[in-house]
C-alpha positions, -999 to 999 in steps of 0.1 A, spaced: 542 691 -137 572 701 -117 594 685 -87 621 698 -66 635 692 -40 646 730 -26 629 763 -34 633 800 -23 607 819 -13 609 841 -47 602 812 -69 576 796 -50 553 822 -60 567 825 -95 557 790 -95 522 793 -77 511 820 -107 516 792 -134 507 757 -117 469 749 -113 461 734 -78 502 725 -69 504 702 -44 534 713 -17 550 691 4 568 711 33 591 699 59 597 722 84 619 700 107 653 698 87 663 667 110 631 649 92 649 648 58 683 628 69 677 593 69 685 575 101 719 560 92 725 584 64 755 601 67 767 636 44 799 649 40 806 685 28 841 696 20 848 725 -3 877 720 -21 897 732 -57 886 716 -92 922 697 -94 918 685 -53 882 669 -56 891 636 -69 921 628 -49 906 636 -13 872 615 -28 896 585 -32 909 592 1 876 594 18 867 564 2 894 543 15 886 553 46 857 553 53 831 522 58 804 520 32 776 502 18 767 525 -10 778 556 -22 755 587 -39 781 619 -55 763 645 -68 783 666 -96 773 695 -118 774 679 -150 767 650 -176 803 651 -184 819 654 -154 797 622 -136 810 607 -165 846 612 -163 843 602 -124 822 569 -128 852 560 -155 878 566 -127 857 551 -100 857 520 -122 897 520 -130 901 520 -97 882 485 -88 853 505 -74 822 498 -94 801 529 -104 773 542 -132 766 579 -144 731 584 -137 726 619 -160 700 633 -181 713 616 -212 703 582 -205 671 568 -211 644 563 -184 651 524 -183 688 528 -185 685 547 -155 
């Protein structure tokens, strides 16, 4: 079994060779996959400037709920504890939690 959510062409073969009867689901309309409401923000920025302009974006902007992505266990770790130290309550959702603690 396999789910993702973005493939390249390359791999979607490779993956075709070794899954029996895949089921694909293919959106070919991008503007289909942003919820209405949703809103991203992208900003590429240095290791040591990520935290500081995501405390700035938070206090300014107007939110309900919040979703970061990070590249690590460690790393959602070490921003949910300085989410929560400053009054804004968060939880790592990683791959070493257990399916209920998730």
């Amino acid at each position: 079994m396999m789910f993702t959510a973005t493939l390249s062409n390359d791999i979607k073969d490779t993956c075709r060779k070794f899954l029996r009867n895949p089921t694909e689901v293919l959106i070919e309309n991008e503007s289909r996959l942003t919820l209405h409401g949703l809103k991203q923000y992208y900003i590429e920025l240095k290791g040591d400037e990520k935290i500081k302009k995501l405390m700035d974006l938070i206090d300014s902007l107007d939110f309900n709920q919040i979703i970061i992505f990070v590249k690590s266990v460690a790393y959602a770790i070490k921003l949910a504890e300085i989410l929560n130290k400053n009054t804004l309550p968060s939880k790592a959702m990683h791959s070493g939690l257990t399916q209920d603690e998730r």
